[in-house]
C-alpha positions as CSV (number, residue, x, y, z in Angstrom):
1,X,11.0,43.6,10.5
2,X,7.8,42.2,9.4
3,X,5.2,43.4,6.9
4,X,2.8,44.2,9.8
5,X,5.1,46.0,12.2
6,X,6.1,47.7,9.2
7,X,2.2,49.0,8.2
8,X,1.5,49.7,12.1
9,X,4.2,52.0,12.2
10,X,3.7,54.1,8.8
11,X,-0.3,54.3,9.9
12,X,0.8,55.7,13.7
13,X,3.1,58.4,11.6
14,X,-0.2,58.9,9.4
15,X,-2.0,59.8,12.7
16,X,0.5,61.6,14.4
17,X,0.6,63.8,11.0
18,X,-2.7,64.1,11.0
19,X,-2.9,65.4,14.6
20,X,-0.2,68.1,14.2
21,X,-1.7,69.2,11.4
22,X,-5.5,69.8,12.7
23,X,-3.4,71.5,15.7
24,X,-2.1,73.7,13.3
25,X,-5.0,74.2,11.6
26,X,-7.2,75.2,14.7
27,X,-4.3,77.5,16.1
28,X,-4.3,79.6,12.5
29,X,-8.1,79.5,11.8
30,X,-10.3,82.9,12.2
31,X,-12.7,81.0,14.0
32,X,-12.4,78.3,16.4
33,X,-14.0,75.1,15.4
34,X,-16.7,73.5,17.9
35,X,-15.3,71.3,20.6
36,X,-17.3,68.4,19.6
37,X,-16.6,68.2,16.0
38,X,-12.4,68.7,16.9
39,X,-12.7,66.3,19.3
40,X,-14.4,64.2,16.7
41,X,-11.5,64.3,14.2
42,X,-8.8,63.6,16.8
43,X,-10.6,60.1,17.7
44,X,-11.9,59.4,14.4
45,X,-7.9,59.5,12.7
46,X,-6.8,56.2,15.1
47,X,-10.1,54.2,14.3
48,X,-9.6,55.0,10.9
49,X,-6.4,53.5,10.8
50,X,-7.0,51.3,12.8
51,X,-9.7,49.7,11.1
52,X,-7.4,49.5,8.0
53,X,-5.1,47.7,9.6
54,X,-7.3,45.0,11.0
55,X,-8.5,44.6,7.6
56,X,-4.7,44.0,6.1
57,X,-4.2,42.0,9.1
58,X,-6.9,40.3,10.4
59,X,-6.4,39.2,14.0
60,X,-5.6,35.3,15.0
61,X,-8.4,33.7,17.2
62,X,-7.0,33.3,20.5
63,X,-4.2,31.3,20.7
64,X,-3.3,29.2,23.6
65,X,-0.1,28.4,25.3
66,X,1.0,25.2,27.0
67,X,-0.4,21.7,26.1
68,X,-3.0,21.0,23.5
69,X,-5.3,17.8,24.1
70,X,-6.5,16.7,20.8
71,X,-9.4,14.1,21.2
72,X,-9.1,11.3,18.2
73,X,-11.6,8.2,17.6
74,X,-12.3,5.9,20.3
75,X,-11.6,9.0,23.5
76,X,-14.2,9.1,26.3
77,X,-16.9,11.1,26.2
78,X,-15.3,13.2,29.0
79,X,-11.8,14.0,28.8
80,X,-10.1,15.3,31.5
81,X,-7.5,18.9,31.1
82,X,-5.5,20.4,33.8
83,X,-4.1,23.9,34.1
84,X,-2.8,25.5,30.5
85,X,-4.4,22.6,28.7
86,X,-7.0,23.1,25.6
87,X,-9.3,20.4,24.7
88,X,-9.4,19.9,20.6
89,X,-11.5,17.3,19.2
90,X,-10.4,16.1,16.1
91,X,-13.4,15.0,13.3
92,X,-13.1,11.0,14.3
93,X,-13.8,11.9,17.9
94,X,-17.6,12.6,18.9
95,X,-19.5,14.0,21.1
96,X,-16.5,15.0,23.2
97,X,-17.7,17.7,25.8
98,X,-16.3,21.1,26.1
99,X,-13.7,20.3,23.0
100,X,-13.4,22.6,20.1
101,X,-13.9,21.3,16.9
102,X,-10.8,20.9,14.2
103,X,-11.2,19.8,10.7
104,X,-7.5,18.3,11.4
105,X,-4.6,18.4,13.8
106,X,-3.1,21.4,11.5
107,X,-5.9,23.4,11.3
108,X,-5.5,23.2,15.7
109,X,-1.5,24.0,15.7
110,X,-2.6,27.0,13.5
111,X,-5.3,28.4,16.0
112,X,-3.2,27.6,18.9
113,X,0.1,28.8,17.8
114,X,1.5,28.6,21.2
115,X,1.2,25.4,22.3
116,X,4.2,23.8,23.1
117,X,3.3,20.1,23.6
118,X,0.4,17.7,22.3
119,X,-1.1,15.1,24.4
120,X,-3.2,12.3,22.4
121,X,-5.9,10.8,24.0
122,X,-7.8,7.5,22.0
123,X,-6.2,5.3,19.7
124,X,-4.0,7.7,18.2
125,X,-3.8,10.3,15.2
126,X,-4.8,9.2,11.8
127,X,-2.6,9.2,8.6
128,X,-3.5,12.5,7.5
129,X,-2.6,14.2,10.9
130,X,0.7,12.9,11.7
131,X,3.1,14.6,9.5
132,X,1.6,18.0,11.2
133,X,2.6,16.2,14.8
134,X,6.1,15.4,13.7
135,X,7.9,18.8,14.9
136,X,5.8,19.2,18.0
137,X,6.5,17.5,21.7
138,X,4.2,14.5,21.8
139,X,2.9,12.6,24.8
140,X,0.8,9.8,24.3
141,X,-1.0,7.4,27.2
142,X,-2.1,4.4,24.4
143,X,-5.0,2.1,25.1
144,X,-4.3,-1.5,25.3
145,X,-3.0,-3.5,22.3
146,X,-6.5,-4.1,20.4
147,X,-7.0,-8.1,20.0
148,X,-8.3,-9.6,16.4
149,X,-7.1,-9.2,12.9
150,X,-4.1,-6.2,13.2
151,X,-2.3,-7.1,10.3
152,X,-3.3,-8.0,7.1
153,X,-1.6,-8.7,3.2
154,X,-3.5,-9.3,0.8
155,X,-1.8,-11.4,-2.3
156,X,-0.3,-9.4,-4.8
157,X,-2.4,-10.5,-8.4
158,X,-2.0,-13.7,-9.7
159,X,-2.3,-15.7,-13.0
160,X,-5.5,-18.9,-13.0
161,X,-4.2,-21.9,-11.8
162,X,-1.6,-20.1,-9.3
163,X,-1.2,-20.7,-6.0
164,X,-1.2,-17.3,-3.2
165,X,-0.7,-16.6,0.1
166,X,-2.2,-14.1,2.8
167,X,-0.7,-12.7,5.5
168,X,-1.7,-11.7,8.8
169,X,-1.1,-11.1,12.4
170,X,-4.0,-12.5,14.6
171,X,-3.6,-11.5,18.6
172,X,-5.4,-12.7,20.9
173,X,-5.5,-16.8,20.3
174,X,-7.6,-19.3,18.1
175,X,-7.5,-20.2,14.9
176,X,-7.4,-18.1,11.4
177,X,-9.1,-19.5,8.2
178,X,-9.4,-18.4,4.8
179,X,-13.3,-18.7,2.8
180,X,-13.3,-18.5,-0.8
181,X,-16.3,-16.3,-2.1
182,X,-18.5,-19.3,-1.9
183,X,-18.1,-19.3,1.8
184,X,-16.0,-23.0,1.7
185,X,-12.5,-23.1,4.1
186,X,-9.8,-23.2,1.6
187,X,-6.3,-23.3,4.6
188,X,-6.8,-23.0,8.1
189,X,-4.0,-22.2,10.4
190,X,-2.9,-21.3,14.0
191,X,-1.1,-18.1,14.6
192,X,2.7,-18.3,15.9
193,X,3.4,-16.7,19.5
194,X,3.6,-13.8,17.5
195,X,0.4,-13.9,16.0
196,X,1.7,-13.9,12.2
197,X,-0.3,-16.5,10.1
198,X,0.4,-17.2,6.2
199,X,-2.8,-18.8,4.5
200,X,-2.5,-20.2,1.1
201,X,-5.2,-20.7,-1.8
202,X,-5.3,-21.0,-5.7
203,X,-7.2,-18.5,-8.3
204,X,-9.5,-19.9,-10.4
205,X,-10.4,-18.1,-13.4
206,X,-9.6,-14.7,-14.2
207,X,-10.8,-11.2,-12.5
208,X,-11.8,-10.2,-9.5
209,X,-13.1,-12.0,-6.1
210,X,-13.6,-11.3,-2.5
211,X,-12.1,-14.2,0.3
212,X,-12.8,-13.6,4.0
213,X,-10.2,-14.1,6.8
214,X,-12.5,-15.8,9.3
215,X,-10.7,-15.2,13.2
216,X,-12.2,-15.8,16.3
217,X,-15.3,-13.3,16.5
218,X,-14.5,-11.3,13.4
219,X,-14.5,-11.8,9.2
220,X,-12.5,-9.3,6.6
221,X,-12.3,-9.2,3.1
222,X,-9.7,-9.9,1.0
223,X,-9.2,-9.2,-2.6
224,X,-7.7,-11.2,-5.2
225,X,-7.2,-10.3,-8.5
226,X,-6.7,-12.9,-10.8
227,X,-4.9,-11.5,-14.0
228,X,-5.1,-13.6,-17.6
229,X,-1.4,-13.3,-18.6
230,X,0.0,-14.1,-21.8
231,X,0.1,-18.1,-22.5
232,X,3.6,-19.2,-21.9
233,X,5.6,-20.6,-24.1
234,X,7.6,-23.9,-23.2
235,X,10.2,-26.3,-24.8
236,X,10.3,-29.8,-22.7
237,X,13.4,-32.0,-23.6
238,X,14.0,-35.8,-22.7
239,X,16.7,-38.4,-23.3
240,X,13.6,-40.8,-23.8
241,X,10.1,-41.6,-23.6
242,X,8.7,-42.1,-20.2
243,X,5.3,-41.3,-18.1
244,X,7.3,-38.3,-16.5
245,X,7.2,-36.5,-19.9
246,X,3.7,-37.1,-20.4
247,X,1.7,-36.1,-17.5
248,X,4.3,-33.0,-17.9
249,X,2.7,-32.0,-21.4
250,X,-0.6,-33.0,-19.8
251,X,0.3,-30.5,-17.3
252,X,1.6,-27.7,-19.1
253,X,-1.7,-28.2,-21.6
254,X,-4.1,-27.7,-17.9
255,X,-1.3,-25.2,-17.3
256,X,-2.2,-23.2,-20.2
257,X,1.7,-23.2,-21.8
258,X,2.2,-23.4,-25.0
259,X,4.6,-26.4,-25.1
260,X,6.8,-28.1,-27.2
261,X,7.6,-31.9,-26.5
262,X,10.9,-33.9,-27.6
263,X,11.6,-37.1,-26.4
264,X,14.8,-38.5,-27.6
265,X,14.4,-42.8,-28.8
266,X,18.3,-43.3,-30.3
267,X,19.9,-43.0,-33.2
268,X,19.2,-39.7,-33.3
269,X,15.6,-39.8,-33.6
270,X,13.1,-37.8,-31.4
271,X,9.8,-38.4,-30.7
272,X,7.1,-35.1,-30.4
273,X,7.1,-31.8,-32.3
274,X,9.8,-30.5,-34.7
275,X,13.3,-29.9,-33.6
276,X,14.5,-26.6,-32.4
277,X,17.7,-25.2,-32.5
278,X,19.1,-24.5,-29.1
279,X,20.6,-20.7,-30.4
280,X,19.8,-17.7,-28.4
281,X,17.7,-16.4,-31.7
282,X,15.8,-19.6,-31.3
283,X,15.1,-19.5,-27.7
284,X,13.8,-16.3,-27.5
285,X,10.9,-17.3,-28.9
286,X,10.3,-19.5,-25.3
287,X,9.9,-18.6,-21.9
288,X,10.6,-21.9,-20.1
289,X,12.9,-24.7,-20.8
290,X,12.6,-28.0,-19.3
291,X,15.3,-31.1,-19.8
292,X,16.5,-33.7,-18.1
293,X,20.6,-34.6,-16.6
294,X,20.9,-36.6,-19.6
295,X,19.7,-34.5,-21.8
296,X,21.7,-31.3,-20.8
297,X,25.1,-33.9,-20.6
298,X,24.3,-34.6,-24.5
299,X,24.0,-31.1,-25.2
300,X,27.3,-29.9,-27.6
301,X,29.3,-27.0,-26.3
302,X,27.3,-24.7,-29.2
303,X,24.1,-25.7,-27.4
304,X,25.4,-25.3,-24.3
305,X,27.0,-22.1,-24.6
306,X,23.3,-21.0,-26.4
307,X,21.1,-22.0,-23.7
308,X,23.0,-20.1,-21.7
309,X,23.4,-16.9,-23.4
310,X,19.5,-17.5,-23.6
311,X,19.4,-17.5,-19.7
312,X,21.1,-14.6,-19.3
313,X,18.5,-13.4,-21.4
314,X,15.4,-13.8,-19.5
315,X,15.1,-17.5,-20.3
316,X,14.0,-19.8,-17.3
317,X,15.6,-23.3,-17.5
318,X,14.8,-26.4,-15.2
319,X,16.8,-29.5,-15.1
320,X,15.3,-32.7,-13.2
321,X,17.9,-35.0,-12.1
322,X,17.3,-38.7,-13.1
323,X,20.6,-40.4,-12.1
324,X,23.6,-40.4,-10.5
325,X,24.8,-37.0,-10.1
326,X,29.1,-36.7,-10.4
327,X,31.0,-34.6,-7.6
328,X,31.1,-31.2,-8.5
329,X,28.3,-31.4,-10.7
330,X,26.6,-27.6,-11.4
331,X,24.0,-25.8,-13.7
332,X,25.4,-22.6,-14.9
333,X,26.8,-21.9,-11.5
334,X,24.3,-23.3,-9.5
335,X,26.2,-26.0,-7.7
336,X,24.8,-29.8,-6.2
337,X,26.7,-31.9,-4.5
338,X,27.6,-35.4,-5.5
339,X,25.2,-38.7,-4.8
340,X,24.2,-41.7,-6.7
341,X,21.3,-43.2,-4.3
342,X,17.4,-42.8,-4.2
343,X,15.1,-41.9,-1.3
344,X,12.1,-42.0,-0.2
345,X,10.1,-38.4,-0.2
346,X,7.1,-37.3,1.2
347,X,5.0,-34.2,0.6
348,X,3.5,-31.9,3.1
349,X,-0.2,-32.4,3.8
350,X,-1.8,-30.2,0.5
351,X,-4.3,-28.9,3.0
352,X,-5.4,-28.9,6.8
353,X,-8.8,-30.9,5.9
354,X,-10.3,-32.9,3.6
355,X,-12.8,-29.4,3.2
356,X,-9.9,-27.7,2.3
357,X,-8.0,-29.6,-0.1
358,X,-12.2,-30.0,-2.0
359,X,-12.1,-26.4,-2.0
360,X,-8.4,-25.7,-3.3
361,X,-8.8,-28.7,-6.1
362,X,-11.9,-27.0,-7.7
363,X,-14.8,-28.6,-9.5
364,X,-12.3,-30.5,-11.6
365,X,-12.6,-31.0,-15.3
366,X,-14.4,-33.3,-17.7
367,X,-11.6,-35.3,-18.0
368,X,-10.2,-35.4,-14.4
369,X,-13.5,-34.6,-12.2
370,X,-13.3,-33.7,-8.5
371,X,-14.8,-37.6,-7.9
372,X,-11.6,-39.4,-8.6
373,X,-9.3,-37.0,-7.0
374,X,-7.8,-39.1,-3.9
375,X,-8.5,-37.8,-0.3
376,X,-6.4,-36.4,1.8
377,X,-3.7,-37.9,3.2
378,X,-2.9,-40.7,0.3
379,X,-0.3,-39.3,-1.2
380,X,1.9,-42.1,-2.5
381,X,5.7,-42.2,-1.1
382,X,8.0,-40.4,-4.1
383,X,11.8,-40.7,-4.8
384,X,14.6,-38.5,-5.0
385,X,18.1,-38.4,-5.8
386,X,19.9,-37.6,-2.3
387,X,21.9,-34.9,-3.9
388,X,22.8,-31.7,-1.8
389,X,21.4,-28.7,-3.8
390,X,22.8,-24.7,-3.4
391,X,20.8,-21.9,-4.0
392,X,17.8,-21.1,-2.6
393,X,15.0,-23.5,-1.8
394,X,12.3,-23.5,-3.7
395,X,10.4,-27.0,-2.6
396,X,10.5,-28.7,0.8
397,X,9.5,-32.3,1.3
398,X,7.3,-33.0,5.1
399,X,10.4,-33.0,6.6
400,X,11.9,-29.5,5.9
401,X,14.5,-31.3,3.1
402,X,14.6,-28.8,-0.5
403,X,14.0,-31.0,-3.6
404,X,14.0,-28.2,-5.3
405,X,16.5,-25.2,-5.9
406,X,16.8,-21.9,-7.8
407,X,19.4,-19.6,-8.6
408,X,19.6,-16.1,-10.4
409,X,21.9,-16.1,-13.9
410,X,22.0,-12.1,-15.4
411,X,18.3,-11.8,-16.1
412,X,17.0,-15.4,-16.3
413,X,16.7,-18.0,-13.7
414,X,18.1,-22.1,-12.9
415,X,16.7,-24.5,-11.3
416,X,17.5,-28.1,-10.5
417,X,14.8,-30.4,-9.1
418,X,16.0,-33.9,-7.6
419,X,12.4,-35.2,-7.7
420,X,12.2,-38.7,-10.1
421,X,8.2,-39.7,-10.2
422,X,6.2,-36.9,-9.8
423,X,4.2,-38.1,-12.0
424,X,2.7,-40.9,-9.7
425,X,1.3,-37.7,-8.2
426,X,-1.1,-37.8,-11.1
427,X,-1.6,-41.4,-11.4
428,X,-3.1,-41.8,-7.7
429,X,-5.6,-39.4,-7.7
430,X,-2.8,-36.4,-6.6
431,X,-2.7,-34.4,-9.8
432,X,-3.6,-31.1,-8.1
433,X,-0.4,-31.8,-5.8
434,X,1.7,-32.5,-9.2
435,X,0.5,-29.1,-10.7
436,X,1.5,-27.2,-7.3
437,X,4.9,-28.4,-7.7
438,X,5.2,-27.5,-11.6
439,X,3.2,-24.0,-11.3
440,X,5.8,-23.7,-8.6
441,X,8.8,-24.1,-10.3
442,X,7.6,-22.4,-14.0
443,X,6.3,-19.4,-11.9
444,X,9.8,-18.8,-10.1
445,X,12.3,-19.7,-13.0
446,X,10.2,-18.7,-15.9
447,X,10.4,-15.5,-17.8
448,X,8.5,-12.8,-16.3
449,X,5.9,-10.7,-17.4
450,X,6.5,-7.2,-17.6
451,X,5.0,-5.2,-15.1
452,X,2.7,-3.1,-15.5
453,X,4.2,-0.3,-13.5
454,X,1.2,0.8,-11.7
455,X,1.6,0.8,-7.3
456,X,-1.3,1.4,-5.2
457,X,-0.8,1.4,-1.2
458,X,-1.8,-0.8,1.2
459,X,-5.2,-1.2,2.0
460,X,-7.0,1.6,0.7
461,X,-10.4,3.0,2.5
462,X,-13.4,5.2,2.0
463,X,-12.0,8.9,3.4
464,X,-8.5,8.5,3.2
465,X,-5.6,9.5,1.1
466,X,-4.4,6.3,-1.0
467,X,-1.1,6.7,-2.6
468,X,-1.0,5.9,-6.4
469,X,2.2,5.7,-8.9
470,X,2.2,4.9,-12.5
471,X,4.9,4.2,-14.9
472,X,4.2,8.2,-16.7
473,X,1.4,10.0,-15.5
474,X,-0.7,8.3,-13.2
475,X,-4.3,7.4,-15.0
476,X,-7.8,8.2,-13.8
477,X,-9.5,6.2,-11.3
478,X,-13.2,4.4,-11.9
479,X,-15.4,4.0,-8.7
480,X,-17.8,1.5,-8.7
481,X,-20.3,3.7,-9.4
482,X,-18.9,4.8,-13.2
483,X,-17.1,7.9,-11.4
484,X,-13.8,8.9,-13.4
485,X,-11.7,10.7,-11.1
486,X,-8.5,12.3,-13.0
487,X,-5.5,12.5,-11.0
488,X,-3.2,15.3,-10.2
489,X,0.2,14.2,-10.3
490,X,2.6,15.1,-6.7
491,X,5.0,17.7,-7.5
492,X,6.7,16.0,-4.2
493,X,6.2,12.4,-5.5
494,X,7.6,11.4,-9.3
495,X,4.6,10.0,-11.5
496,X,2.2,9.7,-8.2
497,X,-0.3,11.2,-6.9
498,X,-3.1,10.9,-4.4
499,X,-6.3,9.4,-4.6
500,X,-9.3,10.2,-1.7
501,X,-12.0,7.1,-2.1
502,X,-15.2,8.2,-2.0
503,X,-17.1,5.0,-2.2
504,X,-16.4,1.5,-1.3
505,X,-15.8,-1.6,-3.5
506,X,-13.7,-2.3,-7.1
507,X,-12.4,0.2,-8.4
508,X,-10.0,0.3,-11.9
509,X,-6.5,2.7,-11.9
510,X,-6.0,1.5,-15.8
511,X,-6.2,-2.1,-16.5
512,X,-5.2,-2.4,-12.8
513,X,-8.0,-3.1,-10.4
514,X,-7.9,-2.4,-6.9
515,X,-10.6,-2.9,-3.5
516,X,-11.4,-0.4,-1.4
517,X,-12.7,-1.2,2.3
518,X,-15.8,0.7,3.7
519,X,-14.7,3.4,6.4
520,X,-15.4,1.5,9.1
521,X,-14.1,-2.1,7.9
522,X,-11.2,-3.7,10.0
523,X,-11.5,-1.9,13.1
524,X,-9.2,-3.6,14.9
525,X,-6.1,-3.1,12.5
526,X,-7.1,1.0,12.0
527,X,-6.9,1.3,15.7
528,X,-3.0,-0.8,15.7
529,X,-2.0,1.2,13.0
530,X,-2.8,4.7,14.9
531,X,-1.7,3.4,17.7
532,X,1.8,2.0,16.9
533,X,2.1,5.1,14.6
534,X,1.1,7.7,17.1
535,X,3.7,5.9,19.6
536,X,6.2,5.8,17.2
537,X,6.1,10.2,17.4
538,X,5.9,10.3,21.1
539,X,9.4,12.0,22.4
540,X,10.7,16.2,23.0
541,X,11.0,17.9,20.1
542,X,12.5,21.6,20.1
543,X,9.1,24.1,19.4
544,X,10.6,26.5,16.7
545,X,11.1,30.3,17.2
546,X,9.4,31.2,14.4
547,X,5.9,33.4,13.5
548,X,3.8,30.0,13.2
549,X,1.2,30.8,10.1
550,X,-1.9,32.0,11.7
551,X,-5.9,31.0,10.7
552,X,-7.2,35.0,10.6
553,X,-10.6,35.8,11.3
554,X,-12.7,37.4,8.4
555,X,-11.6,40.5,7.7
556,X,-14.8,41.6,6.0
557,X,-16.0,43.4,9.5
558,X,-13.0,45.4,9.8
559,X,-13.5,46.4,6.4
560,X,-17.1,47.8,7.0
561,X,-15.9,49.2,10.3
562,X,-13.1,51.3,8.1
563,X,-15.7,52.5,5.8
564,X,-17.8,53.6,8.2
565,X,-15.0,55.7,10.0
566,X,-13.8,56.9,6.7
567,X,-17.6,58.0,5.8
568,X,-18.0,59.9,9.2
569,X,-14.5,61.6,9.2
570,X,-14.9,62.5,5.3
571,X,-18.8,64.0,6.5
572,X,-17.2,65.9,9.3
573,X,-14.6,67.2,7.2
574,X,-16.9,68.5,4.4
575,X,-19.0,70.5,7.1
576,X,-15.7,71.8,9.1
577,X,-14.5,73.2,5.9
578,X,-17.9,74.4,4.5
579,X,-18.3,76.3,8.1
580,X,-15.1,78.0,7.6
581,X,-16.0,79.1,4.2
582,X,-19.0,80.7,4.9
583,X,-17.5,82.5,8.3
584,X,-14.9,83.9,6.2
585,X,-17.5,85.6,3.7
């Protein structure tokens, strides 16, 4: 039995005992009390209990049975209900006539504990109403697929000099194209029948900058953060001298590695910096190695065995094949198959127009300015060895063929790369091509840095909950605006907690900082994301048995209504039995 049945029933045996004993009372007094003032007590006894109990329990606005309509952004203006529907207008939709207002979709199923079924009408619920529509029958007429920009991933933060990619899902035809902040095309691209499109960039100098996806009829932002990482530290080996060596020290310099250079000339004599001893102690101290076939075949079974304890270590190692390659021919259990002959290889175009590829090369340097840089399209014809590789691509000549493959060893990486003159890359005018393919391979293979541990969902927006976890407990968040907002971790959620932007633009969780959209940015993707979400809710879904909480009224009126009762019945009481006193004297 429940707490109020419970009360109802103790306060009826209250009255009833209160009613047999003023019958008493009357039947054994001298003198018979007035009509009015008996009459009095025997009505005033339910009102005051009554009255208490509507204070204890205050009553439920009236709740509905049947089907709730709930109005969310983008319903019409009229919205038509049939028999045992009720028309709630969440906040997003406005100026919906004859709806009831609801702060949310919870605060609704509380009012209207009866209803049975929801029926959505607009683009569909938002985030924060969906978990309360999970355990109620859902039917849901959605609006046409919106057209535009309905998917969108920003790049996850990058180091200078680092290539990144955006993706997106563009419906609707045309073309998709990516701005840096000074408004120049940097990739342009066509979306596939699907309407997924990857553009690409590079980040410049470190911290934090706005693109724009440019589609037909619409722009969005899109942050990049460009984090300064630790310089690198790199040890480049060589069975001899050679141009290939060179430009990569020049690159690894640009790069911003710390390398070390050893070029072997016979007779056990090496050109470049000091030895190193090719122990796991030793190697620690590096993040990247880089040799050649030769060199790694010259290598004594110590060395061997230490560069490879090192790799299982974290340690990144590259190879480059400049040779003949024997059958059966592997690299710490990546395998290659066997091949002695040279092709030709051709890159990809490095961007869709000569715009572009101005845009991605930069402003260029002192020593290698933008001027000299070759234009698009004269990439010179490069060489491989035509050697099968295993693992997983890494780099694809124009033709879809990998050059380049990696392969995971305990916590390091391998790599092979079967290209033989990349450096002619850099001597005709194509060193921002040669970088791409060495930032490529040291980013995969190289030993990583550790992460920070700090996650922040998707797309965060002004108004709504954004999901934050941090390795411990989640720090406070800075608004643009200097605000410092300390978080409360989830008791549901280990080391996260939720974060309500106020106010759009940077903002800093740490060291870590993140964008946040206006409210009303990216219209067409909010509208995909409630609709697809809303649809996938939609289905018959058993309406539980149990008391649903209930939204009470006030209770401060029935409080002052008991008061007032009690006063009255208290008043009457004093003058009933101050009559019988003086009748008795």
């Amino acid at each position: 039995m429940s707490a109020e049945r419970i009360v109802a029933a103790l306060l009826a045996l209250a009255v009833a005992i209160a009613w047999v004993r003023l019958g008493l009372w009357q039947a054994r007094a001298p003198i018979r009390a007035a009509r009015w003032r008996l009459a009095a007590l025997v009505v005033l006894q339910p009102i005051v209990a009554g009255s208490l109990y509507l204070t204890l329990f205050a009553p439920s606005p009236a709740s509905s049975s049947g089907t709730l309509v709930v109005a969310t952004e983008g319903a019409s203006r009229l919205v038509a209900i049939g028999p045992g529907e009720t028309l709630v207008a969440l906040p997003e939709a406005r100026g919906i006539a004859g709806a009831e207002r609801a702060p949310d979709l919870a605060a609704a199923l509380r009012r209207h504990a009866g209803a049975t079924a929801l029926r959505i009408v607009g683009s569909g619920l938002a985030a924060r109403d969906r978990p309360a529509a999970s355990s109620v029958t859902l039917r849901y007429a959605a609006p046409p697929a919106p057209t535009g920009l309905v998917a969108l991933t920003p790049s996850a933060p990058v180091a200078p000099g680092e290539p990144f990619r955006i993706a997106a899902r563009v419906t609707g035809g045309g073309t998709a194209s990516l701005l840096d902040p000074a408004g120049r095309v940097v990739d342009t691209a066509r979306p596939a029948a699907d309407g997924s499109v990857i553009l690409h960039g590079t980040a410049r100098v470190p911290g934090e900058a706005l693109f724009t996806l440019r589609t037909a009829g619409e722009q969005a932002p899109v942050p990049l953060v460009t984090r300064a990482a630790t310089p690198a530290r790199a040890l480049i080996l060589a069975a001899a001298p050679g141009p290939e060596v060179k430009f990569l020290r020049r690159w690894a310099a640009d790069a911003g590695l710390t390398a070390e250079t050893q070029a072997a000339v016979g007779g056990g004599v090496a050109l470049g910096d000091p030895g190193v001893a090719l122990t796991p102690s030793a190697l620690a101290r590096y993040d990247l190695l880089i040799l050649d076939d030769r060199s790694w075949a010259g290598l004594g079974g110590s060395a061997r065995g230490g560069v490879a304890q090192a790799v299982r270590g974290g340690l990144g190692l590259v190879v480059r094949l400049t040779g003949p390659v024997p059958r059966g021919w592997q690299l710490l259990g990546l395998p290659t198959g066997g091949g002695a002959a040279a092709t030709p290889l051709r890159l990809p175009p490095a961007a869709p127009g000569d715009a572009a590829l101005v845009a991605r090369r930069g402003p260029g340097t002192r020593d290698a300015p933008a001027t000299i840089a070759a234009p698009l399209g004269e990439v010179p014809e490069l060489k491989r060895m035509a050697v099968p590789l295993g693992g997983i691509p890494l780099l694809r000549d124009a033709r879809g063929t990998p050059f380049a493959a990696w392969q995971g060893v305990g916590r390091g990486r391998v790599a092979v790369t079967t290209l033989l003159d990349s450096f002619a890359l850099v001597t005709s005018g194509n060193g921002d091509a040669h970088a791409a393919i060495w930032s490529a391979l040291a980013a995969t293979v190289g030993r990583g840095t550790p992460d920070p541990g700090i996650r922040i969902g998707a797309l965060p927006r002004v108004g709504e909950r954004t999901p934050v976890c941090a390795t411990g407990s989640p720090p406070a968040v800075i608004a643009p605006d200097g605000t410092n907002t300390p978080l409360v971790p989830d008791p549901h959620a280990r080391a996260c907690a939720g974060y309500w932007p106020r106010v759009p633009g940077w903002h800093r969780l740490g060291e870590q900082p993140f964008y946040v959209y206006p409210a009303d940015a990216l219209p067409q993707l909010r509208a995909t994301v409630r609709r697809e979400a809303t649809l996938a809710l939609v289905g018959e879904r058993r309406v539980s048995t149990q008391p649903q909480p209930r939204d009470p009224q006030p209770s401060w009126r029935w409080l002052l209504a008991f008061l007032a009762a009690t006063a009255t019945l208290w008043w009457i009481e004093r003058r009933r039995r101050a009559y019988s006193a003086r009748a008795v004297r």
